[in-house]
N, C-alpha and C positions, 0 to 999 in steps of 0.2 A: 504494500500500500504506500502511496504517497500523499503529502499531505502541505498544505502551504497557509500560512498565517500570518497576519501581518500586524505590528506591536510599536507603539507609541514608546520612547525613552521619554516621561516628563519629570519635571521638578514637583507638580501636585501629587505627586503617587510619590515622593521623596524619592527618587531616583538620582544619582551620579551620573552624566554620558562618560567620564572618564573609569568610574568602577564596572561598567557597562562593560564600555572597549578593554578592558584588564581582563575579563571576566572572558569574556567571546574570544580574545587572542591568546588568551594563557599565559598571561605578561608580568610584570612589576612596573607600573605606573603612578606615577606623584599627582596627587587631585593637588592642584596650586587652592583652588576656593576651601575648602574644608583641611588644609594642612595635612594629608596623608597619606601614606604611602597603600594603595590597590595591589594586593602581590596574590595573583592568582597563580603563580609559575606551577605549582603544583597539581594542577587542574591536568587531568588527564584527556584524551580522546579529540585534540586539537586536529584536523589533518591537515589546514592548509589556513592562512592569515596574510590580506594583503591589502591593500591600501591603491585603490583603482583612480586614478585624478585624472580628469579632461586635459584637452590636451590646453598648453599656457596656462594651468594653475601654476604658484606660486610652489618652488620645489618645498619649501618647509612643511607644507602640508601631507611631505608624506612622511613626517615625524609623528608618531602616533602618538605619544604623551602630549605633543607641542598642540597639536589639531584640536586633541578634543578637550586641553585646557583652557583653548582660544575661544571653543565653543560657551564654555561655560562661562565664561569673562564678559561675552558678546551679550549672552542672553539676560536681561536684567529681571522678568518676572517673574514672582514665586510661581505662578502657574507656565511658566515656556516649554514646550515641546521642544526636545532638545535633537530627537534624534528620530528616525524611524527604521524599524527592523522588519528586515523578510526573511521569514525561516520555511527552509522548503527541505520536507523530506523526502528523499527518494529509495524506490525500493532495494532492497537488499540485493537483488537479482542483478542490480545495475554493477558494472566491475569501476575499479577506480580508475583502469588506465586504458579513457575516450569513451566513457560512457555507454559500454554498450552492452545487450543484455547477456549474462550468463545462467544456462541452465542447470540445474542440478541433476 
């Protein structure tokens, strides 16, 4: 089965986007606004973390602690949507290398 869903990061649900991004990349990340250190490095089951920018963004944005501190800096109200996430699951049957279906 697969399955797709799509997920609001907000500051009204007390939400972090930088414990967020720590958390989905399996990182050590410093939240600048709340003083502390995000250390998910432990978190298992990561396969792949990457940081996709159009083409003429600004290279520092593919700093991933810089980005989503920047975010947090930017947004000023308690209620700001900080982020939004798609999580798409796909079936088991699918192989990891070119997506294509394997039979048992």
């Amino acid at each position: 089965m697969y399955h797709l869903s799509a997920k609001v990061i907000s500051r009204a649900k007390g939400q972090s986007i930088v414990a967020a991004a720590a958390y989905r990349a399996s990182e050590s990340l410093e939240d600048e606004r709340y003083g502390v250190t995000q250390d998910y490095t432990r978190k298992e089951g990561v396969e792949h973390s990457e940081i996709l920018l159009p083409e003429g963004a600004p290279g520092w944005m593919a700093d991933r602690q810089r980005l989503w501190n920047q975010v947090e800096a930017t947004e000023r109200r308690k209620d700001a949507q900080l982020a939004r996430e798609l999580e798409i699951g796909l079936p088991l049957e699918l192989s990891h290398d070119g997506g294509r279906f394997v039979y048992p």
